[in-house]
C-alpha positions as CSV (number, residue, x, y, z in Angstrom):
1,X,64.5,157.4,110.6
2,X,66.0,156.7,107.3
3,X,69.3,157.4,108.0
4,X,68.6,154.8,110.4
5,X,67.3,152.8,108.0
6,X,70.3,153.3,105.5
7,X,73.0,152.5,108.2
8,X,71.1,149.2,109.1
9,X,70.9,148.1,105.0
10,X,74.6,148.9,104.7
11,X,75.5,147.0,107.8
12,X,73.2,143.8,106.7
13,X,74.9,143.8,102.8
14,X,78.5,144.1,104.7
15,X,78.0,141.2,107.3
16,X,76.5,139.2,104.1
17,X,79.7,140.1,101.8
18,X,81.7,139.0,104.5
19,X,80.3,135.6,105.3
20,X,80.2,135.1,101.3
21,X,84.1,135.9,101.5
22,X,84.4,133.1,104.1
23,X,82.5,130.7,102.4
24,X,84.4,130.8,99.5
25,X,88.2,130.5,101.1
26,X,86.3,127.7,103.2
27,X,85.3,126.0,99.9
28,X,88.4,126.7,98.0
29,X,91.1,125.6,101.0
30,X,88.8,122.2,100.9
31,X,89.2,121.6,97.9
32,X,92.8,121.5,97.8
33,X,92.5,119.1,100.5
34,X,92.9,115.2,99.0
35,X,90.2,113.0,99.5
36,X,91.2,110.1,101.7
37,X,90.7,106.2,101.0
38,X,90.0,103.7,103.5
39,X,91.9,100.2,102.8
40,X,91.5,97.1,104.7
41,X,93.9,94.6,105.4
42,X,94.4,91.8,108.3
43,X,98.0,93.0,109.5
44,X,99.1,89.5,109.7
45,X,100.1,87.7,106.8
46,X,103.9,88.7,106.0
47,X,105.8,89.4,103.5
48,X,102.2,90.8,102.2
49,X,101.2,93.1,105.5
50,X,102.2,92.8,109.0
51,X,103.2,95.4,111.7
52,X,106.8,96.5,112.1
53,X,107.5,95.6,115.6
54,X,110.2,98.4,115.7
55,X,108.0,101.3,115.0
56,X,104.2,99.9,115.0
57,X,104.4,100.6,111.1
58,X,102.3,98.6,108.6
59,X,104.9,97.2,106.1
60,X,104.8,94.7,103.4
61,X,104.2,94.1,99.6
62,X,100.4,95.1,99.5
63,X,100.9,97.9,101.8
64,X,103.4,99.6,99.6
65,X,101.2,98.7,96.6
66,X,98.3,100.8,98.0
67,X,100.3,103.7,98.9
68,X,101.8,103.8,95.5
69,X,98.5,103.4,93.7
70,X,97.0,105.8,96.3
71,X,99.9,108.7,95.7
72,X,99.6,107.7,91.8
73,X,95.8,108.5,91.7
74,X,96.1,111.4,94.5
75,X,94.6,110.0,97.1
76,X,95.1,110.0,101.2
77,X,95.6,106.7,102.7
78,X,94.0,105.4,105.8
79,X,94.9,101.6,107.1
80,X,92.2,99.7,109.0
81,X,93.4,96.9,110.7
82,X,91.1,93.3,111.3
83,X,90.6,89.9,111.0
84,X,90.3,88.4,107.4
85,X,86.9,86.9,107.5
86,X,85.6,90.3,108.4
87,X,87.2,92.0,105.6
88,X,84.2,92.0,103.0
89,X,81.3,92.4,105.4
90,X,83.5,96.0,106.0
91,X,83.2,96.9,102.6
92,X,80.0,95.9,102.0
93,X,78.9,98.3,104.9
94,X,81.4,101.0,103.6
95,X,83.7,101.0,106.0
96,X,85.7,100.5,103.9
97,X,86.8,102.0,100.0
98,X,88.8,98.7,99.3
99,X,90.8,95.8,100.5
100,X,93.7,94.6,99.9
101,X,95.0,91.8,102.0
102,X,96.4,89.1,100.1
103,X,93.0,88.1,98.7
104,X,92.4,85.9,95.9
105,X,89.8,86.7,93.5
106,X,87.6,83.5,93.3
107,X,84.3,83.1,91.7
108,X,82.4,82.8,95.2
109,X,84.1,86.3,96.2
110,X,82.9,87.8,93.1
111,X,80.0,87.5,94.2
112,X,79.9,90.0,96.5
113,X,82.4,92.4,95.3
114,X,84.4,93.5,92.4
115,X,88.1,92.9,91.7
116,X,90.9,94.6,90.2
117,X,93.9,92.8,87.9
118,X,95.6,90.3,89.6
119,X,98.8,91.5,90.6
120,X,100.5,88.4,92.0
121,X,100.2,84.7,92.4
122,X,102.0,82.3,94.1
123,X,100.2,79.0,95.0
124,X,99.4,76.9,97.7
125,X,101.6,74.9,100.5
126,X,101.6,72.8,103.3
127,X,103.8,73.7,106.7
128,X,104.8,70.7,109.1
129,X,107.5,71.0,111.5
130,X,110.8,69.5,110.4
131,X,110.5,66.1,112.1
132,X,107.5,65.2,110.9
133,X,106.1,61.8,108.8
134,X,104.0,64.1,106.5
135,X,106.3,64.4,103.8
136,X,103.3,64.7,100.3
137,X,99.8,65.0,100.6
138,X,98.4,61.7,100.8
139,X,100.3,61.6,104.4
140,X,97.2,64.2,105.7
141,X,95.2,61.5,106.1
142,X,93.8,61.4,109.2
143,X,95.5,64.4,110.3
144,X,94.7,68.2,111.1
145,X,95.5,70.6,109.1
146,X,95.1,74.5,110.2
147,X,94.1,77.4,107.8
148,X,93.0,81.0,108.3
149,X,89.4,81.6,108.6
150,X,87.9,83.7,105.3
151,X,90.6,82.6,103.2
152,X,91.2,80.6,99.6
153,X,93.4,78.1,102.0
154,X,89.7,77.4,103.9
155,X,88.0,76.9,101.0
156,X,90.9,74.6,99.3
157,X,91.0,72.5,102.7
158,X,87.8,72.0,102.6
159,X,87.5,70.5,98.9
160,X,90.6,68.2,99.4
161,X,88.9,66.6,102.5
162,X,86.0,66.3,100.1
163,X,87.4,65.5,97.0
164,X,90.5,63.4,98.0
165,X,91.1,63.2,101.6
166,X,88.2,61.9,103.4
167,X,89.7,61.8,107.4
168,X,91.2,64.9,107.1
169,X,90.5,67.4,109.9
170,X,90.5,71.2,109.3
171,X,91.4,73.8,111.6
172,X,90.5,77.2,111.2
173,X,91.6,80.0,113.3
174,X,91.8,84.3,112.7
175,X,95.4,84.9,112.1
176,X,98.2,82.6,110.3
177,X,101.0,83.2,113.3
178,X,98.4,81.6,115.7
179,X,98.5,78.9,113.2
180,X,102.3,78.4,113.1
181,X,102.0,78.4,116.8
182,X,99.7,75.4,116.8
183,X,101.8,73.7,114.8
184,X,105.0,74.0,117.1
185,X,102.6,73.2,120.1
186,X,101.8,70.0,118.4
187,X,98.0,70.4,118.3
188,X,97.7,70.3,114.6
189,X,99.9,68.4,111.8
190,X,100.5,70.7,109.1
191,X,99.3,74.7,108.5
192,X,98.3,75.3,105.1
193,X,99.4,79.2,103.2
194,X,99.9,80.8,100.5
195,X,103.2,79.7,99.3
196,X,104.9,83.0,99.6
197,X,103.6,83.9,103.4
198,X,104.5,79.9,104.1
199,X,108.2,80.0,102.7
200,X,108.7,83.1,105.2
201,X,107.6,81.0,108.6
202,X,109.1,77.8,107.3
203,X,112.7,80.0,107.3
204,X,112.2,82.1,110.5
205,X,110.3,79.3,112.3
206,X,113.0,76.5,111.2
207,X,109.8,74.8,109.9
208,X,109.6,72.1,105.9
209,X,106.9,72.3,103.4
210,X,105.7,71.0,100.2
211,X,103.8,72.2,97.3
212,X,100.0,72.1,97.3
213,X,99.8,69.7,94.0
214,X,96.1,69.9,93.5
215,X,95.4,72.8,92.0
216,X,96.3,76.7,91.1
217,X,94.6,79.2,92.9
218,X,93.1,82.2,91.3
219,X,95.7,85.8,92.2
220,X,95.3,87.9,94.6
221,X,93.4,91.0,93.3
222,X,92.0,94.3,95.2
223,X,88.5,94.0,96.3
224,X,85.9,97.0,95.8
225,X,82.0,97.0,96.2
226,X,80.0,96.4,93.3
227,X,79.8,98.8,90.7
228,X,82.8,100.6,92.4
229,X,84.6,103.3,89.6
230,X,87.8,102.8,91.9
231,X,88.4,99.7,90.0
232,X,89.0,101.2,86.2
233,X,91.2,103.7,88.3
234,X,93.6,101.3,90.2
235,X,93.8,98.8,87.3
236,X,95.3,101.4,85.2
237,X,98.0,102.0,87.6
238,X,98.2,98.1,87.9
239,X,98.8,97.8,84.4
240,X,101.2,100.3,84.2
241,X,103.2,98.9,87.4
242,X,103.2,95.9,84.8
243,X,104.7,97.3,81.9
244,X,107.2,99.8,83.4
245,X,108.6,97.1,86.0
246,X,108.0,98.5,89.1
247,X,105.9,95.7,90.0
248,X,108.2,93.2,89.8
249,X,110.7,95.4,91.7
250,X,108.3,95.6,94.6
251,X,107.9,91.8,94.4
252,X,111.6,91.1,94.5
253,X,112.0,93.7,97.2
254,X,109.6,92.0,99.7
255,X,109.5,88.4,98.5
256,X,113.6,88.1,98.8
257,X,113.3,89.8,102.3
């Protein structure tokens, strides 16, 4: 009976030692796993992000941003794709770990989420097709301008009509091509973009443009939810981006394209 007993113990301790022995390759091959970040973006708003049509590949200036900042800080990245007035609502229900999407920091946005540096600005401008009367702003007047839902070009619309141009009509739709493609269908006058985004359509659409004169938007910045620590972490590699000129070489590699 007790060498029954005996053999039992021993096989109980050995089963035990080996499961412990599991655990702990388990734990330590986790470990060496990198933890993966979820970015959002609306995959439509080139030379910032879009979809190659080639290979189905997100490309663009903020796409290579976040996988440089990502690889810098050791990170996995993950890509969600959706529409740009859905962008914060995602984060706020962390769905997401940031966004990067072209967004300008302004004060409403801040208060909602958290930004990082800006890392580029460009302004504002106004898209009409090439035989068009509207040649300056005053010439909006009475016509429809179209703008993507969510964005600093929504809110900016909105304030000229209420600030300078009383009969101006606004348009807002999900996605800037759909915009562009409004434009040539003759059911709006003019699409208003961020200047960068709008110089690319007006020279692959054969499309004119002017300057937004009002007013300087803020930058675009990364957004975060509140109280994020993500923020100290990707402004350092911002900042160093700055100093070292790599920055500005992914600017002049995307914005020339």
């Amino acid at each position: 009976m007790k060498k029954f007993m005996l053999v039992t113990l021993i096989t109980i301790l050995s089963v035990a030692i080996l499961a412990a022995c599991g655990t702990s390759d388990d734990n330590a091959s986790g470990s060496d796993k990198k933890k993966v970040l979820t970015m959002g973006t609306s995959a439509d708003f080139p030379p910032f992000e879009t979809i190659d049509e080639k290979t189905g590949d997100y490309i663009g200036f903020d796409i290579d941003l976040a996988k440089k900042i990502a690889d810098e800080l050791g990170y996995e990245l993950k890509i969600e794709n959706m529409d740009f007035g859905g962008l914060i609502s995602a984060l706020q229900s962390d769905r997401l770990d940031f966004i990067i999407s072209g967004m300008s920091a302004t004060e409403e946005r801040k208060k909602s989420v958290d930004f990082s540096v800006e890392y580029h600005k460009s302004g504002e401008m106004f898209v009409t097709l090439k035989d068009s009367d509207i040649k300056a702003l005053e010439d909006l007047d009475g016509k429809t301008v179209g703008v993507q839902l969510g964005t600093i070009q929504e809110e900016g619309a909105k304030k000229i009509k209420e600030e300078t141009l009383k009969n101006l009509e606004i348009s807002a739709l999900n996605k800037a091509p759909e915009l562009i493609q409004e434009l040539k269908a003759g059911r709006i006058d003019a699409v208003y973009l961020d200047k960068t985004v709008a110089v690319g359509f007006i020279e692959s659409q054969d499309l004119v443009g002017f300057d937004d004169p009002t007013e300087a938007s803020p930058g675009m910045a990364i957004a975060f939810s509140k109280g994020d620590k993500l923020v100290e972490e990707f402004n350092k590699v911002i900042e160093e981006m700055k100093q070292n000129g790599e920055l500005e070489e992914l600017e002049k590699q995307w914005m020339e394209e």
